[in-house]
MARFIVO-438557 format. One record per atom (N, C-alpha, C): atom name; x, y, z. Coordinates in steps of 0.05 Angstrom, whole numbers. Layout:
atom, px, py, pz
CA, X, Y, Z
...
REM end
This chain:
atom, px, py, pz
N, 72, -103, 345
CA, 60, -112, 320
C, 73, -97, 297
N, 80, -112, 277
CA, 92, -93, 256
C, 75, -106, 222
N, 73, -84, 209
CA, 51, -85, 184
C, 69, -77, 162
N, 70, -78, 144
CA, 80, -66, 127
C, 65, -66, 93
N, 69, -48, 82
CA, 54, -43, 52
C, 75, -45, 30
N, 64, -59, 6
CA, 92, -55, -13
C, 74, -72, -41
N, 81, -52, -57
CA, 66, -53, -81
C, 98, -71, -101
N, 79, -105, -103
CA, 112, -121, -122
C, 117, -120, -147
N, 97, -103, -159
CA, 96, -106, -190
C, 103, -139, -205
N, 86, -144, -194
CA, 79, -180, -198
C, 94, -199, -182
N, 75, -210, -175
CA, 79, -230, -150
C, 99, -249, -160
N, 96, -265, -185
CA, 105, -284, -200
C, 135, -274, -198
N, 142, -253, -209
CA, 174, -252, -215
C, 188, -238, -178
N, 171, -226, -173
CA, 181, -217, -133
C, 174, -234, -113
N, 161, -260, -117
CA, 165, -275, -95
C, 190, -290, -84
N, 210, -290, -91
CA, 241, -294, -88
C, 242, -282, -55
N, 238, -256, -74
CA, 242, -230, -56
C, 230, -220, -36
N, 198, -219, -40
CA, 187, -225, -8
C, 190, -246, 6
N, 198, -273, 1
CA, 194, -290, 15
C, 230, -288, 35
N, 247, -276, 19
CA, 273, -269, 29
C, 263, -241, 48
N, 256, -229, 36
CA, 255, -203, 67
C, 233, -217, 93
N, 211, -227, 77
CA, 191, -238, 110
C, 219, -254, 122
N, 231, -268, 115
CA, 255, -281, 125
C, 276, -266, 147
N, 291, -244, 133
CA, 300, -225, 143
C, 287, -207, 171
N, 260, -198, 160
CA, 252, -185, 178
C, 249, -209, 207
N, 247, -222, 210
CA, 250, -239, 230
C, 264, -231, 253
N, 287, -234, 248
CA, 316, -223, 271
C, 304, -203, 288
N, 289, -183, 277
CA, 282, -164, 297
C, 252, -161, 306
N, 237, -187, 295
CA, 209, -199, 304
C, 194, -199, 281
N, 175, -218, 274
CA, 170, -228, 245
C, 145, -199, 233
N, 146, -191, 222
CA, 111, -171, 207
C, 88, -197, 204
N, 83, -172, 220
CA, 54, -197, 231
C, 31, -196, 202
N, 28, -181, 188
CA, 10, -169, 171
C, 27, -153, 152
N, 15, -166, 125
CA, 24, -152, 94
C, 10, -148, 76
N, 15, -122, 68
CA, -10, -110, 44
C, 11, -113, 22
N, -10, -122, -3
CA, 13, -130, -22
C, 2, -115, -47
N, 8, -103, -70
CA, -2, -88, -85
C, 3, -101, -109
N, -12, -94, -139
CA, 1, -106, -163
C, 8, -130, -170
N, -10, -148, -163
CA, -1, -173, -156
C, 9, -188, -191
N, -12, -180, -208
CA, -10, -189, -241
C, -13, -222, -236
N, -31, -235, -221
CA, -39, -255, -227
C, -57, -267, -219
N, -86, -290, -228
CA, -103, -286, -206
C, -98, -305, -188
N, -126, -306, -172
CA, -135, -322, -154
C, -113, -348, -158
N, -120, -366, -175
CA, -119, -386, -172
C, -91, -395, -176
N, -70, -378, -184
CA, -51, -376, -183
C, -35, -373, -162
N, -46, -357, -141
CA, -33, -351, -120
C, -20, -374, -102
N, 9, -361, -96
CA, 21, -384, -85
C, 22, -388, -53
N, 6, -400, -48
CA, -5, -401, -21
C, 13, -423, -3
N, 18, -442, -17
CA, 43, -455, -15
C, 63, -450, 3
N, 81, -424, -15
CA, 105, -418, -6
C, 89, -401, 19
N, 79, -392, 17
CA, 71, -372, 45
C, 65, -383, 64
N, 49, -402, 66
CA, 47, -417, 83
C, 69, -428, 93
N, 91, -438, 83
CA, 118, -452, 91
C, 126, -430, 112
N, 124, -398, 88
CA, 143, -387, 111
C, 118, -365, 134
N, 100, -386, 133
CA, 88, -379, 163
C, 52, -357, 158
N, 56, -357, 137
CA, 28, -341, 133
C, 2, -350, 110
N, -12, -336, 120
CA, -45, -351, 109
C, -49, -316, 104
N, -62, -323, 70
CA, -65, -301, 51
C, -88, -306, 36
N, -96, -285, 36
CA, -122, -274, 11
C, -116, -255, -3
N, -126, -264, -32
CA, -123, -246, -50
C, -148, -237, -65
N, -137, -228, -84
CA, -164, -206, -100
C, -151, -201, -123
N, -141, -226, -139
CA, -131, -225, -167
C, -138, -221, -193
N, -120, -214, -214
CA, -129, -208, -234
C, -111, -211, -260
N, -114, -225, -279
CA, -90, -228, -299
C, -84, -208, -313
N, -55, -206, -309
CA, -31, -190, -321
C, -38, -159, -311
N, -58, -152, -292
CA, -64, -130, -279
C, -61, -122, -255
N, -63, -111, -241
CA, -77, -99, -211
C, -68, -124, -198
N, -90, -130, -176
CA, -91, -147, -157
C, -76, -135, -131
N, -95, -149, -113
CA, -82, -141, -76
C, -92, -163, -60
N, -67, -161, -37
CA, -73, -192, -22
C, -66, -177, 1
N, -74, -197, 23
CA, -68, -192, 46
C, -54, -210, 57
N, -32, -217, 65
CA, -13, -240, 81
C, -18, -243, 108
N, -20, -251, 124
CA, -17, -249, 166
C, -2, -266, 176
N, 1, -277, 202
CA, 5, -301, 211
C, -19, -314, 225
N, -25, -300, 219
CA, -60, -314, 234
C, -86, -313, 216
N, -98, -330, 213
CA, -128, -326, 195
C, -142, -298, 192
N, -137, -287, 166
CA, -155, -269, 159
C, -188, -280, 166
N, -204, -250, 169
CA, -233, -266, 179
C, -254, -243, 161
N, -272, -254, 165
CA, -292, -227, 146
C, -275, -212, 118
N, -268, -230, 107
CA, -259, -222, 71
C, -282, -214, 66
N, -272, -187, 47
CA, -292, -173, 28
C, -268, -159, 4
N, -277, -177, -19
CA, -264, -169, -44
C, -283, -140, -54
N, -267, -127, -66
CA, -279, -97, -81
C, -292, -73, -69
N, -295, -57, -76
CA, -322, -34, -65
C, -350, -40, -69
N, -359, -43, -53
CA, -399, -55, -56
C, -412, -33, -67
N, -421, -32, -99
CA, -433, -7, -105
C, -418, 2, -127
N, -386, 7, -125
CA, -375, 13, -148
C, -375, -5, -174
N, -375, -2, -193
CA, -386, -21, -215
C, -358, -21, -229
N, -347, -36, -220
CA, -313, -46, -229
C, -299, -65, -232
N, -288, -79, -255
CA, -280, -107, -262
C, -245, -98, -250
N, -239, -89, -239
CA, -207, -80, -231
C, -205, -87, -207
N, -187, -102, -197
CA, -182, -112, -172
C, -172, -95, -161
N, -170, -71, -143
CA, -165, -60, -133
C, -157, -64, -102
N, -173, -76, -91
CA, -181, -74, -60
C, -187, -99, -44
N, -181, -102, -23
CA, -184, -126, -11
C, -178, -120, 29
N, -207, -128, 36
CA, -201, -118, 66
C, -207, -149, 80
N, -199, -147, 108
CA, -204, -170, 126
C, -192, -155, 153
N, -210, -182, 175
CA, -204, -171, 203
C, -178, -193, 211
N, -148, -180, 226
CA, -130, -187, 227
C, -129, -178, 259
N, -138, -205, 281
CA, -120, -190, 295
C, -142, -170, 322
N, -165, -169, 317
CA, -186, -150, 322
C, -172, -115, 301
N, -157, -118, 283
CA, -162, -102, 269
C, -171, -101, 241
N, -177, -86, 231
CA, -195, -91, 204
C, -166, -75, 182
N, -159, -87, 165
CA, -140, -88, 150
C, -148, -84, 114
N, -144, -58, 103
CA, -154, -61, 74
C, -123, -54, 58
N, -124, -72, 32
CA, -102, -65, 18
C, -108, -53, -2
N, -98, -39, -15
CA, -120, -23, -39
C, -86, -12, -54
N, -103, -12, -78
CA, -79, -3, -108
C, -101, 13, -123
N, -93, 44, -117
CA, -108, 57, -133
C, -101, 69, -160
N, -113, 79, -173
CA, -113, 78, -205
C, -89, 103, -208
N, -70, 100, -226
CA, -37, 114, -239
C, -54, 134, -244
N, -78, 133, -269
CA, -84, 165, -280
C, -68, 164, -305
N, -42, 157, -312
CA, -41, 162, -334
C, -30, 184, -343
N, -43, 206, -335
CA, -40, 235, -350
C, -63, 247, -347
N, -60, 278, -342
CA, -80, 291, -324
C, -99, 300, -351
N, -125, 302, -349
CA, -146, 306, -373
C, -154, 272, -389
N, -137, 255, -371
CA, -148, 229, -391
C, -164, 215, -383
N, -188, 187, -399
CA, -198, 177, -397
C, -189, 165, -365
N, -160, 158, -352
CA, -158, 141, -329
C, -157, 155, -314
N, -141, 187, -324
CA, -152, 201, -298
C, -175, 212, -284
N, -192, 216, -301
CA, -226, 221, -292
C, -236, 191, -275
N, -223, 177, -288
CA, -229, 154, -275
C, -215, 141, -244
N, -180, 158, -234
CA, -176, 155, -212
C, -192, 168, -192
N, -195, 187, -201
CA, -211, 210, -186
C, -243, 198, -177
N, -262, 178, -206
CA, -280, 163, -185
C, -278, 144, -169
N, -247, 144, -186
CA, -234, 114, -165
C, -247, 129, -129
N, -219, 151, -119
CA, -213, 161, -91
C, -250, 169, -82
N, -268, 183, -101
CA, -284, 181, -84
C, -304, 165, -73
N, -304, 136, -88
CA, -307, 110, -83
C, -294, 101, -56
N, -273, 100, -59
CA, -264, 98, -37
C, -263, 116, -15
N, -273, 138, -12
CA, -280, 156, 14
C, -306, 149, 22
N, -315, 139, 8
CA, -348, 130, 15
C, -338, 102, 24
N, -332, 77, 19
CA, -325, 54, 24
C, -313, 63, 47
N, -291, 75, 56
CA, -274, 69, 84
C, -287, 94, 105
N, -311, 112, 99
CA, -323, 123, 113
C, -345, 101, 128
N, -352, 77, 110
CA, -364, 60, 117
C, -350, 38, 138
N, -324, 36, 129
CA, -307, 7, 145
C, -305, 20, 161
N, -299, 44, 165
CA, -290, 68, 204
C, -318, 62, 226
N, -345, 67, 216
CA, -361, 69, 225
C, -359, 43, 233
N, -357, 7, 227
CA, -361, -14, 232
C, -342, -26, 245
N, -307, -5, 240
CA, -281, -21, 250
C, -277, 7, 259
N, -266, 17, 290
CA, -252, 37, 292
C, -224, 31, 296
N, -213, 6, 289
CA, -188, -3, 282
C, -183, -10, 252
N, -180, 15, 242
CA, -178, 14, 217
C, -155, 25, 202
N, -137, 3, 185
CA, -104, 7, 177
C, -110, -6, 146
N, -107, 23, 134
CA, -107, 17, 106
C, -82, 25, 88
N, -71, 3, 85
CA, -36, 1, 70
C, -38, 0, 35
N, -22, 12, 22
CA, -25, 11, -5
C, -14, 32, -22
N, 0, 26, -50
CA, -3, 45, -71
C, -24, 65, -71
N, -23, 83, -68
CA, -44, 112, -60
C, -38, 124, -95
N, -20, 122, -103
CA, 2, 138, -133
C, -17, 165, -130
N, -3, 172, -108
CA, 1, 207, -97
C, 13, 206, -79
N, 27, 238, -87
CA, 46, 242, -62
C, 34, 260, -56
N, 40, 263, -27
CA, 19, 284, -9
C, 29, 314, -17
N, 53, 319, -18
CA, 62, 340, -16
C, 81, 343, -24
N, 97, 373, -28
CA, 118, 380, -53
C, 146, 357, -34
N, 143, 353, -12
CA, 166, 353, -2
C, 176, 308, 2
N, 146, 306, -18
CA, 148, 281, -33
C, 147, 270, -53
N, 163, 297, -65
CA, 173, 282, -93
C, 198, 299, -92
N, 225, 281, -106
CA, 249, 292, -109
C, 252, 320, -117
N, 235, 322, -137
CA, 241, 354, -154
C, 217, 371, -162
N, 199, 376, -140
CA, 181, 394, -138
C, 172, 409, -160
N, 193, 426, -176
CA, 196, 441, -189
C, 183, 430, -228
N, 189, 398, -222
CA, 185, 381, -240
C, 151, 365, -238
N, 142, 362, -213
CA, 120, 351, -212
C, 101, 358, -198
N, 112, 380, -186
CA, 78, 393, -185
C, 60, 403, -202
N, 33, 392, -194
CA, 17, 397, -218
C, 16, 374, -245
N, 25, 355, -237
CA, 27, 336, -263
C, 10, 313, -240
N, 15, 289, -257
CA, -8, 260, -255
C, 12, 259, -228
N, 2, 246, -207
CA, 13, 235, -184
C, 21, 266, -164
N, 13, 281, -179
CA, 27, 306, -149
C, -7, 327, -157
N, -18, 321, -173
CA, -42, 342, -182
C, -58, 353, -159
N, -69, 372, -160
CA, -90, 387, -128
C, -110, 369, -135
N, -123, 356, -150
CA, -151, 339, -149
C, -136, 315, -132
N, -116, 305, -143
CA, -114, 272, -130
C, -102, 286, -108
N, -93, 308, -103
CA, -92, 306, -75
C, -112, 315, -50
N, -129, 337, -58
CA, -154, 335, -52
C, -167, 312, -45
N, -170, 290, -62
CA, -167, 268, -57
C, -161, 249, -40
N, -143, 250, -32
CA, -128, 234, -4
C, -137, 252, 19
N, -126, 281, 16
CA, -145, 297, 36
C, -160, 285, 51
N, -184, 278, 32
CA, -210, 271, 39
C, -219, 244, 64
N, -196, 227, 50
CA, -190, 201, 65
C, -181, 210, 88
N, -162, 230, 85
CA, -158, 231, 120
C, -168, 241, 134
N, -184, 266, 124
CA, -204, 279, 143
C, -224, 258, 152
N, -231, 228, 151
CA, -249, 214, 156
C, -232, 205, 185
N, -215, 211, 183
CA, -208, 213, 216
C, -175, 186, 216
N, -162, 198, 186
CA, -142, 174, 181
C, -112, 183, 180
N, -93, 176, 191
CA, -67, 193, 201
C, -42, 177, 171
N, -28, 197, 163
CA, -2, 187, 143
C, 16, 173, 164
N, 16, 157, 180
CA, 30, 148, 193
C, 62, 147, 195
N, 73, 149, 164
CA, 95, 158, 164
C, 108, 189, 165
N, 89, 211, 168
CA, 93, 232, 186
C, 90, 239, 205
N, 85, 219, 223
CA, 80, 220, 248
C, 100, 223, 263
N, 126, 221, 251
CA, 148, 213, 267
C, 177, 232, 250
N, 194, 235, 265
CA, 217, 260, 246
C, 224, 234, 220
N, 222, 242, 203
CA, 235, 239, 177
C, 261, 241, 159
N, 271, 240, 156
CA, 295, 251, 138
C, 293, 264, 113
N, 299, 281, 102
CA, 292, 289, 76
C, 292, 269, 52
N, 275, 264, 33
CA, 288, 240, 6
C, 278, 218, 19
N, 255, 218, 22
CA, 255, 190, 42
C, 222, 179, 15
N, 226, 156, 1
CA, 205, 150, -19
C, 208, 127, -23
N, 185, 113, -31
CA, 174, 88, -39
C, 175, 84, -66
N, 171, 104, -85
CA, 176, 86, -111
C, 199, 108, -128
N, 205, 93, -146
CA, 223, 103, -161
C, 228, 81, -191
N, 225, 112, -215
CA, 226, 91, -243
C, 250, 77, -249
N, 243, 64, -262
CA, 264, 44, -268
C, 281, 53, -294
N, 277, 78, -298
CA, 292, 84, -318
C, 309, 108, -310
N, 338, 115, -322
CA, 351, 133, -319
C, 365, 133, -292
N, 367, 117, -278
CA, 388, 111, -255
C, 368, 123, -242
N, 337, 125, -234
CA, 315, 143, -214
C, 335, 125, -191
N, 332, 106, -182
CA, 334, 97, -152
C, 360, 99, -143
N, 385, 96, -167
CA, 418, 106, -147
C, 414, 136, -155
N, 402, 153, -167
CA, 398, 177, -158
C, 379, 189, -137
N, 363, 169, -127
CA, 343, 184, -106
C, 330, 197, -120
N, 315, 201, -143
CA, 296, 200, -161
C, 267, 198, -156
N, 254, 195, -129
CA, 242, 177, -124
C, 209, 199, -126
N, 188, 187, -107
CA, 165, 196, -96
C, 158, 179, -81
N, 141, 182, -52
CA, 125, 176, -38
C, 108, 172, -31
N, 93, 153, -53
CA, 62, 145, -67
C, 50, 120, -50
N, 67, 106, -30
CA, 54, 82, -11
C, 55, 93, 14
N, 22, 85, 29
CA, 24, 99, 52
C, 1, 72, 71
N, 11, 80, 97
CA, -9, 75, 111
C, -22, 92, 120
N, -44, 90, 126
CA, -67, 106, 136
C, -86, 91, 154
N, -75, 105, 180
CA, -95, 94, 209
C, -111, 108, 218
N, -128, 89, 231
CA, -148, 110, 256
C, -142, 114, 281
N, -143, 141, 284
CA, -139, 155, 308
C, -133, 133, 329
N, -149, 112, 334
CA, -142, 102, 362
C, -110, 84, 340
N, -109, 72, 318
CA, -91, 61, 320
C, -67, 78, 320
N, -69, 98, 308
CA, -39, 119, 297
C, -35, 126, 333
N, -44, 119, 351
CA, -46, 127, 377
C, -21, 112, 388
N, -23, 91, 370
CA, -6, 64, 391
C, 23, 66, 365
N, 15, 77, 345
CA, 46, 79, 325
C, 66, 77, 349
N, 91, 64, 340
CA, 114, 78, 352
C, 139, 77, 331
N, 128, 74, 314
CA, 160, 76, 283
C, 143, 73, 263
N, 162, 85, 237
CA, 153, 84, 216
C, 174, 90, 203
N, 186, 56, 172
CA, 203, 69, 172
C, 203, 54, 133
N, 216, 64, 108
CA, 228, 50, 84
C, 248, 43, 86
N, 237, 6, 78
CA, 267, -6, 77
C, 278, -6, 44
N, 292, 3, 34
CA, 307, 8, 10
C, 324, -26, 3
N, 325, -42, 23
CA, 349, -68, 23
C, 329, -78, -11
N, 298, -83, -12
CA, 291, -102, -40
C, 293, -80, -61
N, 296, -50, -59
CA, 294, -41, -81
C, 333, -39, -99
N, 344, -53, -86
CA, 371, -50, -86
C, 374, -77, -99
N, 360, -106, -104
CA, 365, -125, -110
C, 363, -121, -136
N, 373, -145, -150
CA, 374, -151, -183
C, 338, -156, -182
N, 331, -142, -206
CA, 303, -145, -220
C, 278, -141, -190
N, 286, -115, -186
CA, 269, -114, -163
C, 238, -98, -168
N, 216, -96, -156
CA, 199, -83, -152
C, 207, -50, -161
N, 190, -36, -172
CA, 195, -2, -170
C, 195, 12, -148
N, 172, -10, -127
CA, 168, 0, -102
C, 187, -4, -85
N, 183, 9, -52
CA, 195, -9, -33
C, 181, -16, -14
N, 176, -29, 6
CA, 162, -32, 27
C, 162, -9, 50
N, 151, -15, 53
CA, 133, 16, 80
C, 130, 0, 105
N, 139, -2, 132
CA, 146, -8, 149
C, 125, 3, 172
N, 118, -4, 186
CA, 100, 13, 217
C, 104, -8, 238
N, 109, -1, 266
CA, 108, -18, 289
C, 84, 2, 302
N, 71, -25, 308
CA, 57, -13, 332
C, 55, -24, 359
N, 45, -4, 380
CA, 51, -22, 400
C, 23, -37, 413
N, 21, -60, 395
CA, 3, -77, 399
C, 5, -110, 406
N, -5, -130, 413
CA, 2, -149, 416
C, -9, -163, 383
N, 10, -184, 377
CA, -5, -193, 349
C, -20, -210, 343
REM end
């Protein structure tokens, strides 16, 4: 079974481009399940259409010219639940369903902005919103795989120049405390599970040559439960869409597991 996470910075102008990599990825067996981040368009917009052609049935959790997260499969999502039950938020953030007998959430959590600001006080109730929410989905799903823009990197040795971002918005000890938290609920970085290469990151700005310099940070992750990080057997960034004309900032985040799909 292979999953993958990837935040498009709008669906509208990157559907070219996902619909060319789900294509691609094929040759070596199709991703059965896609967390999609940033969508910038809503509901009713969504092009269900093309997905369906190329083989998948999607839910989303849209929002104009903002946020938004969908889930793609090849098989019927089941038990949709749009948002956090309890958090009081017009921001599409989140979007879970059962894929599979696994329970699948995609989530785009809040930039921050800049550390002391109105959005960052506000990612911060974002994450502990969400440690309460997926302390709840663990207890109900103990197959639980939550893919998405996290915008934190865990550690100095995920971001290019340490020296430059530690301590600032996206590398800060609160938002990382933060994630912490999520994983002490019993949830694995799946992409350290396995040897790594040094420079190895998911997003990178679009300004100043960040991505042909390796510029980057390591802000999209999956996060499994113990029984699933059990069955991991790869984890890997594919760089091929961040290399295209007018591509995403992100790149896609890759996991096989060894599951039937």
């Amino acid at each position: 079974m292979k999953i993958a996470t990837w935040n498009v910075n709008s669906l509208n102008v990157r559907l070219p481009h996902l619909l060319d990599w789900l294509k691609a990825q094929e040759s070596s067996g199709p991703v059965d399940v896609v967390a999609l981040q940033e969508l910038k368009l809503v509901d009713e917009a969504f092009p269900h259409a093309a997905l369906a052609e190329a083989g998948y049935r999607a839910v989303s959790n849209g929002q104009k010219t903002y946020n938004g997260v969908a889930l793609l499969a090849r098989s019927e999502p089941q038990d949709v639940v749009r948002d956090m039950d309890g958090f009081g938020d017009d921001q599409k953030r989140v979007i879970a369903a059962t894929i599979g007998g696994i329970r699948f959430v995609s989530v785009y959590v809040v930039n921050g902005q800049a550390l002391g600001s109105e959005k960052y006080a506000y990612k911060l109730r974002f994450l502990e919103a969400l440690h309460d929410y997926l302390a709840a989905e663990l207890d109900r799903y103990p197959l639980l795989a939550v893919g998405g823009d996290y915008n934190i990197a865990p550690a100095p040795e995920d971001t290019h120049d340490p020296n430059t971002w530690e301590g600032e918005i996206l590398c800060s000890e609160p938002e990382r405390a933060g994630l912490r938290r999520l994983q002490a609920l019993g949830l694995h970085d799946v992409y350290r599970l396995f040897p790594q290469a040094p420079g190895g990151y998911t997003w990178w700005d679009y300004r100043a040559g960040a991505f042909a310099r390796n510029q980057g940070l390591r802000i999209d992750h999956w996060l499994l439960s113990s029984p699933l990080a059990a069955r991991a057997r790869a984890a890997r960034i594919d760089l091929a869409p961040r290399r295209l004309e007018r591509p995403s900032d992100h790149a896609p985040l890759l996991v096989e597991l060894g599951l039937q799909a």
